[in-house]
N, C-alpha and C positions, 0 to 999 in steps of 0.2 A: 504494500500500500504506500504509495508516496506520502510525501510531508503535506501537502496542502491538504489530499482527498481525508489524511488523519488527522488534519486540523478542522474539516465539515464536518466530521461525524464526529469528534468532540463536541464541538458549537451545536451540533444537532441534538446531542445526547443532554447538553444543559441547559437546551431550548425547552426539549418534551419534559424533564425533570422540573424546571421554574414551572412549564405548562401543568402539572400535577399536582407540584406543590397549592399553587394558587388551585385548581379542584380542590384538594382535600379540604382547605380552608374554607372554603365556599360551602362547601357541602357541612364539615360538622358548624359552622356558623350556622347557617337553616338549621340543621337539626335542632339543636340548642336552641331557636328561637320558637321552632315549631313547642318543643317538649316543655319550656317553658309558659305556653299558650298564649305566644305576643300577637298571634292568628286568629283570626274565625278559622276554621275549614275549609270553603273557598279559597281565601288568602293563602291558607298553607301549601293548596293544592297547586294554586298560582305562581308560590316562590318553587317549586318541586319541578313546574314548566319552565320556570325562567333556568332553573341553576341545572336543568338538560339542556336549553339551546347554549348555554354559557359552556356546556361541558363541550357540543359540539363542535361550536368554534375553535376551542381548543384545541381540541380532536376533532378534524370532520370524518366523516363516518362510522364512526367508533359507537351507533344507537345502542347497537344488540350488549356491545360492553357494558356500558350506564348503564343501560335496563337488568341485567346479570346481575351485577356489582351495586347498585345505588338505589333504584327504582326497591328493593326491600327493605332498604334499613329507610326509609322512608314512607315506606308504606307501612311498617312497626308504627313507627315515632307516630305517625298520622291515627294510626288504629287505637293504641294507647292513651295518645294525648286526647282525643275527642270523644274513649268510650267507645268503637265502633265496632267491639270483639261482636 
């Protein structure tokens, strides 16, 4: 691998890492405001759409991942928080 192509795939690797990092923060933030009840239901369900297109962007194409990985521990927090067992 030459010096430049292993200097992109550094840069690339701490581009998707800061892109993750900022998810993860994103996401236990909502949680945390969901579980706290700073939400209607609506509203919580609204932040759970905004912090997928937010995720997308990050990641575009990456739906089926969030949905696997995110879309249940938010649908916990939601179930829990609002009584909806």
């Amino acid at each position: 691998m030459s010096q430049g192509a292993d200097s992109s795939r550094r840069h690339a690797i701490r581009e998707e890492n800061r892109n993750l990092r900022c998810l993860r923060f994103l996401v236990d933030l909502a949680l945390a405001e969901i579980r706290a009840g700073s939400f209607t239901l609506e509203q919580a369900e609204q932040v759970v759409a905004n912090i997928r297109s937010q995720a997308l962007q990050l990641f575009p194409g990456k739906e089926t991942a969030f949905d696997w990985i995110y879309r249940p521990r938010f649908h916990r927090a939601i179930m829990e928080t609002y009584k909806l067992h």
